[in-house]
ZAZAVEX-241283 format. One record per residue (C-alpha): residue number from 1; y negated, x negated, z negated. Coordinates in nm, 4 decimals, always signed. Layout:
REM residues N
NUM,Y,X,Z
...
//
This chain:
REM residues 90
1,-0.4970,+5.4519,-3.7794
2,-0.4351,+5.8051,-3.5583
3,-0.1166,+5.9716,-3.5992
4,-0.0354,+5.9008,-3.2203
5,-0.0584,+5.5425,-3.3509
6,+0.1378,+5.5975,-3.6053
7,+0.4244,+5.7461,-3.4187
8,+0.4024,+5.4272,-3.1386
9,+0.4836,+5.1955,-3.4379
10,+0.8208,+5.4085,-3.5383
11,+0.8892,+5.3475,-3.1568
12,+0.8161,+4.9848,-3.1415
13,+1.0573,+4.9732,-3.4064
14,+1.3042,+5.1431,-3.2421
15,+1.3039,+4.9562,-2.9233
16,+1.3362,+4.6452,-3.1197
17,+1.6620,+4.8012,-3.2791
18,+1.7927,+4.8706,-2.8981
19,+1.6655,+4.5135,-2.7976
20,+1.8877,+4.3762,-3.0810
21,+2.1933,+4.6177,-3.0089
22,+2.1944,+4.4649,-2.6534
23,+2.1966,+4.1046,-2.7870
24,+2.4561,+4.1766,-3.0478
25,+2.8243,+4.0898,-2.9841
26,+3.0353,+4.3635,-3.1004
27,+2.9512,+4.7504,-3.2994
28,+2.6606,+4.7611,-3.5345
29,+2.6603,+4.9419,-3.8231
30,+2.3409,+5.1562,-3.9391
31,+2.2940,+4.8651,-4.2501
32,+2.3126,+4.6059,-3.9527
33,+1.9844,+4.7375,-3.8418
34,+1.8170,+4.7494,-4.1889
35,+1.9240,+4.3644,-4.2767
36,+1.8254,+4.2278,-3.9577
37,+1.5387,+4.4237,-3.7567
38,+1.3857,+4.6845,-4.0559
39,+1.3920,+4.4785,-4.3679
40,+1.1734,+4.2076,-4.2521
41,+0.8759,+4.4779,-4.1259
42,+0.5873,+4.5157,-4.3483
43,+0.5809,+4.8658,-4.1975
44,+0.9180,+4.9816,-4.4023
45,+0.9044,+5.1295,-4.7286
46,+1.1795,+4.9384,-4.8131
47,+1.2067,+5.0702,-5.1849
48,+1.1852,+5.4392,-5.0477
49,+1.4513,+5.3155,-4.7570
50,+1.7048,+5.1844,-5.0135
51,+1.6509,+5.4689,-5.2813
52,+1.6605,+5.7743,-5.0207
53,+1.7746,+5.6493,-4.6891
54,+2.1573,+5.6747,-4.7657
55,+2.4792,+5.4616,-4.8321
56,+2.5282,+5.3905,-4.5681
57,+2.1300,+5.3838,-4.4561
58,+2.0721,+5.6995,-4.2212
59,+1.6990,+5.6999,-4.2339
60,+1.4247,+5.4023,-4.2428
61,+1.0907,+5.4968,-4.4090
62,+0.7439,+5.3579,-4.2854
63,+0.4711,+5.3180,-4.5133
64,+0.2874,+5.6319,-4.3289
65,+0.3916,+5.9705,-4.2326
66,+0.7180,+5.8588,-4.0094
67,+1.0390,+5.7052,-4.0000
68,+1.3406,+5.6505,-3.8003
69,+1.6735,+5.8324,-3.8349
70,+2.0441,+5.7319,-3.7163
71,+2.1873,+5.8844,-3.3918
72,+2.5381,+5.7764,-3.5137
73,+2.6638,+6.0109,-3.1596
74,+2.3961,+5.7020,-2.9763
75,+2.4025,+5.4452,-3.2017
76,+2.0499,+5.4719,-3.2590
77,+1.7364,+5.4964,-3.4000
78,+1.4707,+5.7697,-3.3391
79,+1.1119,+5.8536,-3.5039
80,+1.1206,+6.1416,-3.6859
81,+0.8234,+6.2833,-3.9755
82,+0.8628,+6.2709,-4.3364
83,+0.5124,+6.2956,-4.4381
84,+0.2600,+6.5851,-4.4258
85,+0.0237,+6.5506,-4.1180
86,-0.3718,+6.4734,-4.2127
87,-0.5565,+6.6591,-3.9779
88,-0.8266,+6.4014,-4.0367
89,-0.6535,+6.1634,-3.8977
90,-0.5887,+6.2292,-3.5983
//
């Protein structure tokens, strides 16, 4: 998989976190997200989340290069790179 592929997936993520905020009833915290929407993805490093993402969680960790950090001025989530870039691979 490309890193342009790679990125899309941090994004799908993402919208489903918007899709959820606009179902919920009420504020959503940043641990909301990772119980309901992140935890169940095979794409999260869900060890790496829990270990470095925060208390509370301020950044989700895929299993490749990217991630998603907390807008807490949006409420939201956005990609962002935590790996180094294979040149290879894209």
């Amino acid at each position: 998989m490309g890193h342009f592929d790679e990125v899309e997936e941090a994004w799908s993520l993402s919208d489903a976190a918007r899709e959820y905020a606009a179902q919920a009833e009420g504020e959503l915290s940043s641990d909301d997200y990772l119980s309901t929407v992140f935890a169940a993805s095979p794409q999260i490093d869900l060890e790496r989340t829990q270990r470095e993402g925060g208390h509370p969680v301020q950044r989700i960790f895929l299993k490749t290069p990217y991630g998603l950090q907390w807008r807490p001025q949006h409420k939201d989530w956005i990609p962002f790179r935590h790996g180094d870039i294979d040149l290879n691979n894209i």
